[in-house]
NURO-549599 format. One line per field, with one value per residue: residue number from 1; x, y, z of N, C-alpha, C in turn. Coordinates in pm, 1 decimal. Layout:
BEGIN
num c(NUM ...) $
n_u c(X ...) $
n_v c(Y ...) $
n_w c(Z ...) $
ca_u c(X ...) $
ca_v c(Y ...) $
ca_w c(Z ...) $
c_u c(X ...) $
c_v c(Y ...) $
c_w c(Z ...) $
//
This chain:
BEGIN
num c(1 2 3 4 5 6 7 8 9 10 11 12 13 14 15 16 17 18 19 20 21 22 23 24 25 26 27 28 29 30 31 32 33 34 35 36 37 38 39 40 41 42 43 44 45 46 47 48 49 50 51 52) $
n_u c(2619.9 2424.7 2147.3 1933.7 1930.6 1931.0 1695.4 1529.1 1636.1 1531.7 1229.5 1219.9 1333.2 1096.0 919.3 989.3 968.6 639.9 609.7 739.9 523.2 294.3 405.2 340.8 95.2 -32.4 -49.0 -8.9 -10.0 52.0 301.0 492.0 435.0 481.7 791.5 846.0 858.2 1017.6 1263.8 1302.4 1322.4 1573.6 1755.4 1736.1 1660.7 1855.5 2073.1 2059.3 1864.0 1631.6 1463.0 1430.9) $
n_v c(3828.8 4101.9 4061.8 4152.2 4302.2 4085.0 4027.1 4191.4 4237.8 3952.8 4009.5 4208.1 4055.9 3918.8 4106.6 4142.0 3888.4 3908.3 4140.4 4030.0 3826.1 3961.8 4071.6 3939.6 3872.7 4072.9 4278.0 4574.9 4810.8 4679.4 4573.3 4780.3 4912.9 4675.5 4673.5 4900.7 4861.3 4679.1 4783.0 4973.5 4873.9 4714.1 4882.3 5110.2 4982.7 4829.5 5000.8 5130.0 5336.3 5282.8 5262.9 5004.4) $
n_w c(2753.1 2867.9 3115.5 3108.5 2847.6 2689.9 2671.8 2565.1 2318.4 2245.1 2282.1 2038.9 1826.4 1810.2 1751.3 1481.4 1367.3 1415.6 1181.7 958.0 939.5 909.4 677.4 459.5 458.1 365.8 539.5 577.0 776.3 977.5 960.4 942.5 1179.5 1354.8 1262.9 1346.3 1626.7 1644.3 1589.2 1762.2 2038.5 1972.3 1941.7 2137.6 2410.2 2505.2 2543.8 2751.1 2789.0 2929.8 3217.7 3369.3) $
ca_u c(2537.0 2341.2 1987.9 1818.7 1990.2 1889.2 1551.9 1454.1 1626.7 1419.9 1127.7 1274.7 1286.7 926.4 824.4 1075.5 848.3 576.2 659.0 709.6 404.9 203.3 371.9 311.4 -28.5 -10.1 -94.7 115.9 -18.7 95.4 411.4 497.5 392.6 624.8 913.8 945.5 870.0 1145.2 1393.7 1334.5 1362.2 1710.1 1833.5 1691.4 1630.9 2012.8 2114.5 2021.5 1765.8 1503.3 1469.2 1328.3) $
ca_v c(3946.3 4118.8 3923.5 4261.7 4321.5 3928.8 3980.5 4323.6 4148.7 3887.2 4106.8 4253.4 3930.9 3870.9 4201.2 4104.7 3773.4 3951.9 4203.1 3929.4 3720.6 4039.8 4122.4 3792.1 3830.8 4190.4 4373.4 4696.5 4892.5 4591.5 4591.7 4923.4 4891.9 4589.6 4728.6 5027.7 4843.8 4578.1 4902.9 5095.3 4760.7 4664.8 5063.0 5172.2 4929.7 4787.4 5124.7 5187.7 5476.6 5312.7 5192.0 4900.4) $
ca_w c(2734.8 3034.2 3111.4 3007.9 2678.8 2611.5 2720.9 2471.0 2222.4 2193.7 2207.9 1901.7 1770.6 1800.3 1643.8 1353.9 1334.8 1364.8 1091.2 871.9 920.4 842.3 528.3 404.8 490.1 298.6 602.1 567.8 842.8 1126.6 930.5 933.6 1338.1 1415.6 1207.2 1410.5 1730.7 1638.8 1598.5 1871.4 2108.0 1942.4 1975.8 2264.8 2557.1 2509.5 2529.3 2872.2 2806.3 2962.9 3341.9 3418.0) $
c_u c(2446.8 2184.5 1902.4 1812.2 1904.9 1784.0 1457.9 1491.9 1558.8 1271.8 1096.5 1261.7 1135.7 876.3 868.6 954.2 689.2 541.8 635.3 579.0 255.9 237.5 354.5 163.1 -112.4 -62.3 -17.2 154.9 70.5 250.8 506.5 531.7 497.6 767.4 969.0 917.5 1009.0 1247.9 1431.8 1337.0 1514.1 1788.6 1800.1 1722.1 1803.0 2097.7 2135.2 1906.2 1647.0 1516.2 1390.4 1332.6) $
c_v c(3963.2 4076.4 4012.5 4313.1 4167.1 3976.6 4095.8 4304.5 4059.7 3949.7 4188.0 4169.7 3922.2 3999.0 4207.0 4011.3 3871.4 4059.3 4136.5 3828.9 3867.5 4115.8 3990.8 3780.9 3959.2 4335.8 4468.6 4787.6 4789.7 4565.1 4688.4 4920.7 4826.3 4625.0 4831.2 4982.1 4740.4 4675.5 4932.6 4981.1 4720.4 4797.5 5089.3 5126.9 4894.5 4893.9 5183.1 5305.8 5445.9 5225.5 5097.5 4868.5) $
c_w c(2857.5 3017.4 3021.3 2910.6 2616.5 2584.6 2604.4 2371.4 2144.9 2210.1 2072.0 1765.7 1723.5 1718.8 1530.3 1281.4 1314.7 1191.4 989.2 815.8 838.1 684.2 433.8 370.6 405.3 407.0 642.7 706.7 1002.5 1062.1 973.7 1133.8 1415.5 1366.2 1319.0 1580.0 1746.5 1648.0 1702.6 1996.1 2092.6 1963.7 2088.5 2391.1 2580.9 2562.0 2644.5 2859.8 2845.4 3110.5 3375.0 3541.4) $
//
């Protein structure tokens, strides 16, 4: 897999984790937050639509 697909991946990752640790914690609004930052990291950056 290409370094920069890895690399926004695991960013994805982490807002997954995150995600998780805040609904655990019942905090909806940082849920909510990391959910759609975990998305649009796993759709997007892979995708090519963004230049780094």
């Amino acid at each position: 897999m290409n370094g920069t697909i890895e690399r926004w991946l695991a960013f994805a990752r982490e807002d997954l984790r995150m995600a998780e640790l805040a609904l655990a914690e019942g905090i909806f609004d940082q849920v909510c937050f990391h959910a759609q930052q975990c998305v649009e990291k796993a759709i997007t950056y892979p995708g090519g639509r963004r230049n780094d």
